[in-house]
Each structure stands twice: as C-alpha cells, then as structure tokens.
Backbone as a chain_set.jsonl record, in Angstrom:
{"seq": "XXXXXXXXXXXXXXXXXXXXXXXXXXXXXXXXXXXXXXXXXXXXXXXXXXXXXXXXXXXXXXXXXXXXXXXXXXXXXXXXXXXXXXXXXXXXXXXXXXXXX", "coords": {"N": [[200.022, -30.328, 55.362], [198.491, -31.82, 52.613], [197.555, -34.847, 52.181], [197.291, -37.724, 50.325], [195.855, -40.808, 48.765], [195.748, -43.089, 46.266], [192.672, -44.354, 45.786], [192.336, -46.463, 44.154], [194.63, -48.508, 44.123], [195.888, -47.917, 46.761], [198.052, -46.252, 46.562], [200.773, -44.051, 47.922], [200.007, -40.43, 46.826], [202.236, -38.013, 46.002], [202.524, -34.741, 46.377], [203.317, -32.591, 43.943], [204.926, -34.351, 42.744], [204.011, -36.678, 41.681], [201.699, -37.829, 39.57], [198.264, -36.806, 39.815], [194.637, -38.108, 39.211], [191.716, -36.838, 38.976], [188.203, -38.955, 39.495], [185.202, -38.223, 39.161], [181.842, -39.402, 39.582], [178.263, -39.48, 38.613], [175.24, -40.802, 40.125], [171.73, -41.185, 39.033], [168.089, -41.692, 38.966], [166.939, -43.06, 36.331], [164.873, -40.494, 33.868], [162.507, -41.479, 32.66], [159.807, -40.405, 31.157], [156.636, -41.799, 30.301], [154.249, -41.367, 26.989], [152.066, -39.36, 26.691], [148.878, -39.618, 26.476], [145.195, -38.762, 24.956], [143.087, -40.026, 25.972], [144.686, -40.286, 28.956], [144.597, -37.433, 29.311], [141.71, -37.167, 29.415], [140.888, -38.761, 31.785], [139.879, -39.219, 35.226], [141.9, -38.232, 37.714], [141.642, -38.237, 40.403], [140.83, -40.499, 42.504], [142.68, -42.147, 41.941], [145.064, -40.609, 42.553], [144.528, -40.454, 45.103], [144.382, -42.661, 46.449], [147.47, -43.462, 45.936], [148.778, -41.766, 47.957], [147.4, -43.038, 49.968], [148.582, -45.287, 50.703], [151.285, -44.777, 50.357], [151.639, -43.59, 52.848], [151.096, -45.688, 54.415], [153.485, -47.023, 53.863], [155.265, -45.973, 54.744], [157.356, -46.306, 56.416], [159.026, -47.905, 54.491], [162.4, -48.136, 52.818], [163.529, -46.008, 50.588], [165.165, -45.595, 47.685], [168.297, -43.7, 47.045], [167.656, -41.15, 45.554], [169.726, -39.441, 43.886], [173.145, -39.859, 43.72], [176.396, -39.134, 44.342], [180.098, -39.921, 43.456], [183.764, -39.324, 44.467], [186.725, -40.033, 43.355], [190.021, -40.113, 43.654], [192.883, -40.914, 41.737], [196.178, -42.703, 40.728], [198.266, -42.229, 37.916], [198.582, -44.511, 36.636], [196.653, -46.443, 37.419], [194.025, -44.651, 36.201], [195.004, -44.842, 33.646], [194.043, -47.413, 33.699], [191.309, -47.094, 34.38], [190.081, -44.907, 32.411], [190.211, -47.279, 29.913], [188.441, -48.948, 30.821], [186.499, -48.571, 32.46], [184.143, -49.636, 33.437], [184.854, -51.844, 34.741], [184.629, -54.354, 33.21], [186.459, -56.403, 31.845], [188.094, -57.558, 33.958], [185.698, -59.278, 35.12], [184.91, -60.942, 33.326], [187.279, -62.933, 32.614], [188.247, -66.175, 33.155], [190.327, -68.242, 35.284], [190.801, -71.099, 34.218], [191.771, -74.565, 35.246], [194.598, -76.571, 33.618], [193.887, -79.378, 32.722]], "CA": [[200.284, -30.892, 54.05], [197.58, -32.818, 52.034], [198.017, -36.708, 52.354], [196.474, -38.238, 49.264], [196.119, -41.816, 48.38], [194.774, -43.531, 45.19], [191.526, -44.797, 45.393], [192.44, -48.265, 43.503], [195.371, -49.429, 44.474], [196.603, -47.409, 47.777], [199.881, -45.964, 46.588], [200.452, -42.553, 48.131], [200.432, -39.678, 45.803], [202.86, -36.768, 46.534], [202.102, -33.677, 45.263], [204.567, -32.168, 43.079], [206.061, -35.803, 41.855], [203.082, -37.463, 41.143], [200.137, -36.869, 38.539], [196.588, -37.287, 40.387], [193.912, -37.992, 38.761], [190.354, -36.976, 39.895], [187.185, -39.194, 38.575], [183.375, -37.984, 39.79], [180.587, -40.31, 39.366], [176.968, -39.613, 39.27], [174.476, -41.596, 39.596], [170.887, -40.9, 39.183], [167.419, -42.676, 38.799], [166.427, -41.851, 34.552], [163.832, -39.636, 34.01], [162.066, -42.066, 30.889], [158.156, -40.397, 30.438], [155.716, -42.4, 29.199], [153.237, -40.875, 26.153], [150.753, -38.962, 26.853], [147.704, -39.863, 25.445], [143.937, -37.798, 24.955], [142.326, -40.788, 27.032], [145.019, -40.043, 29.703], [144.353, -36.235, 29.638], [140.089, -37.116, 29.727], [140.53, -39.478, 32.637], [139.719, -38.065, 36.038], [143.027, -39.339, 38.535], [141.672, -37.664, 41.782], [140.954, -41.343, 43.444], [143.934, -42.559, 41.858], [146.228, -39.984, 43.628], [144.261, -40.592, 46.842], [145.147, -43.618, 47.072], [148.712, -43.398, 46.017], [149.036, -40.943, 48.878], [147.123, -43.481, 51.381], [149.906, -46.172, 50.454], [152.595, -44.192, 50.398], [151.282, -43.519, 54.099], [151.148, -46.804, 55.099], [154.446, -47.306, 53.892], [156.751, -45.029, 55.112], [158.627, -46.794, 57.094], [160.102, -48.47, 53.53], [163.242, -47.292, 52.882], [163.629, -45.584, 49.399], [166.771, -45.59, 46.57], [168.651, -42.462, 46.678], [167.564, -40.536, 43.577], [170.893, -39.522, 43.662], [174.458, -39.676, 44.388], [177.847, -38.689, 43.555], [181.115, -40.237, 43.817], [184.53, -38.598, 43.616], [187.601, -41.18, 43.082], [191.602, -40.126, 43.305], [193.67, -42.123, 41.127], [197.164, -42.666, 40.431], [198.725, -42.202, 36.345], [198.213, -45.802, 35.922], [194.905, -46.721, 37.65], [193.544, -43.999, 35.793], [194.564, -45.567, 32.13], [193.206, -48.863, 33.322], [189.676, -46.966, 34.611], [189.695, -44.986, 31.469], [190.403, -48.099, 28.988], [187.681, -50.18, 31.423], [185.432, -48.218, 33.124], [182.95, -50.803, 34.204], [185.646, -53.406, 34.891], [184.303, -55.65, 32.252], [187.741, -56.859, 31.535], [188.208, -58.604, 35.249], [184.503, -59.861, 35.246], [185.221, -62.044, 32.095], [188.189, -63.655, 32.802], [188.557, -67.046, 33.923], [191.626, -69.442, 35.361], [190.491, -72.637, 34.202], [193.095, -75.122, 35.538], [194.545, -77.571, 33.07], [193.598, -81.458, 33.32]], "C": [[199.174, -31.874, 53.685], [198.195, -33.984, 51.75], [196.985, -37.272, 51.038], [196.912, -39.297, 48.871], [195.767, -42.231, 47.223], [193.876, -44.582, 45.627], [191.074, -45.908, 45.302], [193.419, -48.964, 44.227], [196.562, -48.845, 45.889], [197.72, -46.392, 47.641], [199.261, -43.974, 46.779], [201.194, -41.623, 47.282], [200.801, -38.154, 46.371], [202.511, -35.579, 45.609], [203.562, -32.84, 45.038], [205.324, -33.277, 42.373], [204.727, -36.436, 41.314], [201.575, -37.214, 40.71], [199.445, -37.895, 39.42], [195.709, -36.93, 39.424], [192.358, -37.824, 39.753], [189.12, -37.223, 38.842], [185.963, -39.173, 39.779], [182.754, -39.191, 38.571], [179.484, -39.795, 39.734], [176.123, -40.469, 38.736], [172.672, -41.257, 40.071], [169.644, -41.881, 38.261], [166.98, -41.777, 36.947], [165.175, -41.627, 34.435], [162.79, -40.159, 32.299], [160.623, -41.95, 31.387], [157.442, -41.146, 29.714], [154.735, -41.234, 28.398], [152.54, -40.217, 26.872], [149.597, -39.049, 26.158], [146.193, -38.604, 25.651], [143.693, -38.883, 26.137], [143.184, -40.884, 28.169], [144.651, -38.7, 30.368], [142.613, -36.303, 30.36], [139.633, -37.67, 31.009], [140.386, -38.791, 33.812], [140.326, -38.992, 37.434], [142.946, -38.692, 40.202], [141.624, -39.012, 42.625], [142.608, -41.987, 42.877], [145.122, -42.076, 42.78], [146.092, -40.358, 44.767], [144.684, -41.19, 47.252], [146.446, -43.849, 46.978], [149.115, -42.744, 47.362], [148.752, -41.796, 50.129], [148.59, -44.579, 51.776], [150.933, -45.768, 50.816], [152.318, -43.792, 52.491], [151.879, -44.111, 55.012], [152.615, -47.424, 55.002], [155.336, -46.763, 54.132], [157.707, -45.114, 55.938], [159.49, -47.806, 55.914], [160.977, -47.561, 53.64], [163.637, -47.255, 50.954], [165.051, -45.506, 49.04], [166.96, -44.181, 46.775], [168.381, -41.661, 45.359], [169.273, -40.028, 43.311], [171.977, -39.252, 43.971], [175.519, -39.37, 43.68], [179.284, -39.861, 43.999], [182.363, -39.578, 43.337], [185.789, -39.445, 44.234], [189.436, -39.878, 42.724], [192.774, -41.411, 42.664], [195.324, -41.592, 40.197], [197.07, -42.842, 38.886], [198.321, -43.823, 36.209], [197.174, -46.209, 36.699], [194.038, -45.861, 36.803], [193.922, -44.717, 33.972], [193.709, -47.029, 32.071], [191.419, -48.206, 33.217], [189.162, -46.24, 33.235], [189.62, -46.267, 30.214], [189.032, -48.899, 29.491], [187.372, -49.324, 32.432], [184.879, -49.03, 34.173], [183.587, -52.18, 34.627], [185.248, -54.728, 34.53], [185.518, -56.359, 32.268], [188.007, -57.922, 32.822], [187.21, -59.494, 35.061], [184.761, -61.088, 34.16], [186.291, -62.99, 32.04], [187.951, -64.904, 33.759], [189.838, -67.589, 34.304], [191.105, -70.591, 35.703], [191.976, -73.105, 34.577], [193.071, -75.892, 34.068], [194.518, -78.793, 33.382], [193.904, -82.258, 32.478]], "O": [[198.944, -32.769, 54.499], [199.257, -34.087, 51.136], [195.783, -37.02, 51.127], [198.096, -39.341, 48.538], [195.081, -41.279, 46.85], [194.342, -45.703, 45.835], [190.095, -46.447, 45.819], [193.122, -49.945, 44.909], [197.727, -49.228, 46.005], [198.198, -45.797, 48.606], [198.394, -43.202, 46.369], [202.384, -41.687, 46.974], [200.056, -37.362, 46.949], [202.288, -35.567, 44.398], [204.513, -32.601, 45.782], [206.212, -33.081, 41.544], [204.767, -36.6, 40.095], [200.64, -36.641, 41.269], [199.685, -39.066, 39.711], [195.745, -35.86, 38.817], [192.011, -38.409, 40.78], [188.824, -36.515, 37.879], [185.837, -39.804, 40.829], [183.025, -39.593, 37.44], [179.329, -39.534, 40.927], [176.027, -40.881, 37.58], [172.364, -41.109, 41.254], [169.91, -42.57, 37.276], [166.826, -40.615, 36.572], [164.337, -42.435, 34.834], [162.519, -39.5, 31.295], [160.076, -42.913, 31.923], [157.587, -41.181, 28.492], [154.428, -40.235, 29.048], [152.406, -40.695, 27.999], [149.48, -38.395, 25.121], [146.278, -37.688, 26.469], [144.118, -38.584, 27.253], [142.652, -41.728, 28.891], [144.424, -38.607, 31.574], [142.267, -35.75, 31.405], [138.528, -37.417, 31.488], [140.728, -37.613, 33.707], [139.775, -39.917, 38.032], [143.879, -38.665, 41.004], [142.359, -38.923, 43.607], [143.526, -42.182, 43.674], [145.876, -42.748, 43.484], [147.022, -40.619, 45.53], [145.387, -41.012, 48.247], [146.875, -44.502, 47.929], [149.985, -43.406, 47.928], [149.403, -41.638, 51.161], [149.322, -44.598, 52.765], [151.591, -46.389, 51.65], [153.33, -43.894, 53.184], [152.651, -43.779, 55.911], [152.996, -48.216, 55.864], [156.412, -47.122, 53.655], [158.633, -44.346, 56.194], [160.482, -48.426, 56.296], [160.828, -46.487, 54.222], [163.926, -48.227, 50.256], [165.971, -45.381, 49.848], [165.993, -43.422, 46.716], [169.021, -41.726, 44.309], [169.849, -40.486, 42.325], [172.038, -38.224, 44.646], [175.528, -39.351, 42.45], [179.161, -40.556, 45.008], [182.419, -39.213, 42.163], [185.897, -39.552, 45.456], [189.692, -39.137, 41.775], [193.236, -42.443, 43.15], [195.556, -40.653, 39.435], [196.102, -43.438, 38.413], [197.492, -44.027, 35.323], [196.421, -46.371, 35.739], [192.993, -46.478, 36.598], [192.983, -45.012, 33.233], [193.083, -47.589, 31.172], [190.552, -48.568, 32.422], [188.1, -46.636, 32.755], [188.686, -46.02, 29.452], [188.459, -49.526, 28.6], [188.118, -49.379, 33.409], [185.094, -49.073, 35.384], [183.03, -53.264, 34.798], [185.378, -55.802, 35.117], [185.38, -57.252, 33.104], [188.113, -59.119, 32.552], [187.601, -60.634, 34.808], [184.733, -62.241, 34.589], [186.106, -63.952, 31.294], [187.548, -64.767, 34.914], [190.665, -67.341, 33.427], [190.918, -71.095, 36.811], [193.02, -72.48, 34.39], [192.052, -75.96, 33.382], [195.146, -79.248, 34.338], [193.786, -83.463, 32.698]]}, "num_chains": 1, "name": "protein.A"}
C-alpha cells in the first residue's frame, strides 16, 4: 500500500479519502543573450577562448550551480490553497509580532 504524507504540514494522506495534491518545481539558470553586434562578429575570440579554457582548467576543482533541478511536492487540500494563494510565502515573510508597550 502507498504511504503518502504532505509535504507541508505532515498529515498522512489516505488514498481514497483524501484529495492529494501534486506540485513540480523547476528551476533553471535563464538563458538572457546579449546583442550581437558587427564589431562582435569582426573580432577574432581564438585567444579569448584559450584562455577561458586555461581558467576553467585551473579551476575545476570549483564547484558549479546546478543548471538545473526539479522538485516534486505532495500536498494536502488545504496546504495546497495556501501554496496556490502564496506561492513564494510572501505572506509569512512580512509579518511581524510587535509586542505592545
């Protein structure tokens, strides 16, 4: 039997009594081109590459961003109206409890 929890707030979701929701996430680095210009096309980028390539060499023991990932989220009938209504959980982030004085 499949055991399924929600995601947000734990509660276990039976199948046949209780609506599941399923939310994917991807996330990937954006693909924003700069112009191309004539005096880009005329230029001649063979030392340029070279050295990108020697760098990239020397550095390869950095450790690089995933270009990209996925996430895939089970959520109970009501975690699922809060994540649609508030996505990005702006709504928490903004809130304070000032005391009164």
């Amino acid at each position: 039997m499949l055991h399924v929890t929600c995601d947000l707030c734990g509660k276990e979701l039976r199948p046949g009594e209780d609506q599941r929701f399923v939310v994917r996430i991807e996330a990937y680095a954006a693909d924003d081109l700069a112009e191309i210009t004539d005096a880009d096309l005329d230029e001649d980028h063979v030392e340029t590459v070279a050295e990108l390539l020697r760098e990239s060499q020397e550095n390869s023991d950095l450790e690089l961003a995933e270009p990209y990932k996925e996430f895939r989220y089970d959520l109970c009938s009501d975690c699922h109206k809060r994540f649609v209504r508030d996505p990005m959980s702006r709504d928490k982030e903004s809130k304070f409890d000032f005391s009164k004085n």
